[in-house]
N, C-alpha and C positions, 0 to 999 in steps of 0.2 A: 620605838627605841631599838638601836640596833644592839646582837650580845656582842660581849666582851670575849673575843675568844685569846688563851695562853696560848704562847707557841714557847716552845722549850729551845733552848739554844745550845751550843756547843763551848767551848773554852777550851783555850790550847794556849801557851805562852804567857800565861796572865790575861790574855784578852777575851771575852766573851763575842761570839761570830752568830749569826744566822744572816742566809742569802736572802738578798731581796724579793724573790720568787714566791717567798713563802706569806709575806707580809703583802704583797699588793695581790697573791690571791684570796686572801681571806678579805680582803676591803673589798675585791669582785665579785666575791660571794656576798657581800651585804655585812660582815661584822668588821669589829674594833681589834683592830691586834693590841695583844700585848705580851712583850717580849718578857720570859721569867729565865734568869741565873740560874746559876747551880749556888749554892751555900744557902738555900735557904729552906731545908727540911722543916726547922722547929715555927713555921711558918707557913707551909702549909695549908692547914686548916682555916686562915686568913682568906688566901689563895683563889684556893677554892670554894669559895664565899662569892668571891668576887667576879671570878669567871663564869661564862655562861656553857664554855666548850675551851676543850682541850685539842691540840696540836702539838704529838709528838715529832720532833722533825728529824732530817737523817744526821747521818756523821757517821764516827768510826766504831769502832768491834766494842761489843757490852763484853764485862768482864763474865768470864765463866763460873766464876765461885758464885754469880748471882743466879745460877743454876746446877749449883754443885758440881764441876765436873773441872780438872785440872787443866793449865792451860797448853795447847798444843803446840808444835813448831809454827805452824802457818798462821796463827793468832795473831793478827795488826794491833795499833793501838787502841790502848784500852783508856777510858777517862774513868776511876770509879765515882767522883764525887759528880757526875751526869747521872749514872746509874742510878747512884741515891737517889737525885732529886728527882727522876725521871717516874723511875718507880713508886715512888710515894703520891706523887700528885695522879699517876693513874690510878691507884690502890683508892684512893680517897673518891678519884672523881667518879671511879664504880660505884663505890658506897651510897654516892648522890645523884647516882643514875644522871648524870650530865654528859655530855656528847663527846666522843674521844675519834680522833681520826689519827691515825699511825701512819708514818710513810717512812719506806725505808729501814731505818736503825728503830724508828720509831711502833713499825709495824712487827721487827721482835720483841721492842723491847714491851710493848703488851702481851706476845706471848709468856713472856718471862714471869711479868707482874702476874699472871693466871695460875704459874706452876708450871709452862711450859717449857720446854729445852731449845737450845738453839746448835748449827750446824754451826762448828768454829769455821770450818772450808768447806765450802759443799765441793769444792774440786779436789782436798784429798778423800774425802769423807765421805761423797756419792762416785758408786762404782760405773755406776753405770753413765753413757755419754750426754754431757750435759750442751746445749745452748750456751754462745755467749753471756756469761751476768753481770759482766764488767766491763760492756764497751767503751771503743776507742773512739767512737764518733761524740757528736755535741750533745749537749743535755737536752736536747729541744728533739733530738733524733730518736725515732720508733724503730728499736733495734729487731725484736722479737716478739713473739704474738701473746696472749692469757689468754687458756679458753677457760670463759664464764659458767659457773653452775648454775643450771636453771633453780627460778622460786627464791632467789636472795637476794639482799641488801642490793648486791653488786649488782645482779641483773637489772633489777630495777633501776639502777643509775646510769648503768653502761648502754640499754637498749639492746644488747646485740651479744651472742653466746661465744663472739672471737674478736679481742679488741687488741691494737698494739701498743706496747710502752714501751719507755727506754727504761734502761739496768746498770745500776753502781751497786752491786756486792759483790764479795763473796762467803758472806754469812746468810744464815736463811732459816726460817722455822723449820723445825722438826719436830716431836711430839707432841700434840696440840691438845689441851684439855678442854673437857664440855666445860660453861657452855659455847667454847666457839666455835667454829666449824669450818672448813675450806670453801671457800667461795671463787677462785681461782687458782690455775697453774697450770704454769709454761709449759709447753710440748714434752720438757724431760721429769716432768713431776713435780718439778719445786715449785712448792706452796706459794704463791704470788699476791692472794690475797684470804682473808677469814676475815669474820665476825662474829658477835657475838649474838645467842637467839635467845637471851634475857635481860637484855639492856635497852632505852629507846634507841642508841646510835653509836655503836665501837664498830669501826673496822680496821683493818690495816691491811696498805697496799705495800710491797715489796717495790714497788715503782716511783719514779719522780713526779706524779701529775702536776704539783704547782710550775715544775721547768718544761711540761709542755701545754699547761696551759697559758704559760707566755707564749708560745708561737700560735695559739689559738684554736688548740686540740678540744674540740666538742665536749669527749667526753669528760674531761676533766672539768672542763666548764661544770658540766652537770653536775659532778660528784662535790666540786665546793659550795656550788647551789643548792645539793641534798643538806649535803652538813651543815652549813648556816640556819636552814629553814629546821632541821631537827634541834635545833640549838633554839632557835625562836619558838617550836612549839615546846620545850624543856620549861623557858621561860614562863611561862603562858600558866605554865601547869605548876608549875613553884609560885608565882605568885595568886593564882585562884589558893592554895593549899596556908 
C-alpha cells in the first residue's frame, strides 16, 4: 500500500493553488498526494490520522508575530490563516513522529513550529555579501551551490558534500533550536537546509527540488525516494504498534 502523503497549499484571492511539481513528485516517489486547505485547524487531528507524511510546500512571507517580532519594511505578503494551518498540522505530525519534508516557506515555517525565528530579508538583515536567493532564471535552473554537512539526513541523500539548487527567497532561517541542526548552507551562510536528530524524518530544504526534479535532477530524485520510503517504514511501525 502506498502512504498518503499531505501537501499544504497556498490561497490567495479566494482560490486555493499548489504547482503541479509538487504533486507528480510525490507520485515519483511512490506516494498518494493529497492536497489540504487552510481553514481547517479544528480538524486537524482527523488529518493527521489519515496521512502517512507531511509536505510543507513554498509560497510567500510567514507572518512575524508567529515568531514574535514586528513586521519590517521589506516584509512581502503574508497569508496568516496558511500560518495556522501550516503550523498546527506540523506541531501535531511531530507529536506522531510521522515524516515531514519542508521546502522553501515550508522549510521556515518548521523552523518556526520548533521556536525558531525567521530572517524577514536576509538582504536588509544579513551584513555581510550574500549569493543570489531570488533568481531570475527558470525553476528548473541550478543557480548556486549547498555545501552538505557530513554524517546527516542530507548527506545521506544527496551522495556528495557540494550539490546545486535553484533559489525563490528572500526569507530564511535564522535561530535554530535543538533538536534540529543545519545540515546545509550556501557559500554566504544561509542556512539552506536542517533537520531534525529526534524524529524518524523532518528536514527542510530552502530549495525547490520538486521544480528540479521535473527536468530530472538525481538528487532530488533521491531525496523524494528518501522521504516516501521514511514514510513507508513510519507505516510499518504504526501498524505492528
Amino acid at each position: 500500500m502506498k502512504p498518503i502523503i499531505g501537501i499544504t497549499s497556498n490561497v490567495e484571492h479566494l482560490t486555493h493553488t499548489l504547482q503541479n511539481t509538487y504533486i507528480q513528485a510525490v507520485i515519483a516517489g511512490g506516494g498518494v498526494p493529497l492536497i489540504i486547505p487552510t481553514g481547517v485547524e479544528t480538524d486537524v487531528g482527523q488529518i493527521t490520522s489519515i496521512i502517512d507524511g507531511l509536505v510543507v510546500s513554498g509560497g510567500g512571507d510567514i507572518n512575524p508575530m508567529e515568531f514574535n517580532e514586528e513586521p519590517i519594511q521589506q516584509l512581502g505578503d503574508v497569508t496568516p490563516e496558511r500560518d495556522s494551518i501550516e503550523l498546527e498540522l506540523v506541531r501535531q505530525m511531530l507529536s506522531l513522529d510521522k515524516p515531514i519534508l519542508g521546502i522553501c516557506r515550508g522549510h521556515q515555517i518548521l523552523n518556526v513550529a520548533f521556536g525558531g525565528t525567521i530572517y524577514q530579508d536576509i538582504n536588509t538583515q544579513i551584513t555581510t555579501p550574500l549569493v543570489q536567493h531570488n533568481q531570475n532564471a527558470k525553476r528548473s535552473h541550478q543557480s548556486h551551490t549547498v555545501n552538505v554537512v557530513k554524517d546527516t539526513l542530507l548527506a545521506s541523500i544527496t551522495l556528495s558534500e557540494k550539490i546545486l539548487v535553484n533559489s525563490f527567497h528572500h526569507q530564511a532561517v535564522k535561530d535554530i533550536p535543538s533538536p534540529l541542526i543545519v545540515s546545509g548552507q550556501a557559500s554566504d551562510g544561509v542556512v539552506e537546509a536542517m533537520e531534525s536528530t529526534k524524529h524518524h524524518f523532518v528536514l527542510g530544504v530552502q530549495w525547490h527540488p520538486e521544480a528540479l526534479l521535473h527536468k530530472g535532477d538525481q538528487v532530488s530524485d533521491r531525496l523524494f525516494k528518501a522521504y516516501i520510503n521514511a514514510c513507508l517504514e513510519r507505516m510499518v511501525q504504526v501498524e505492528d504498534n
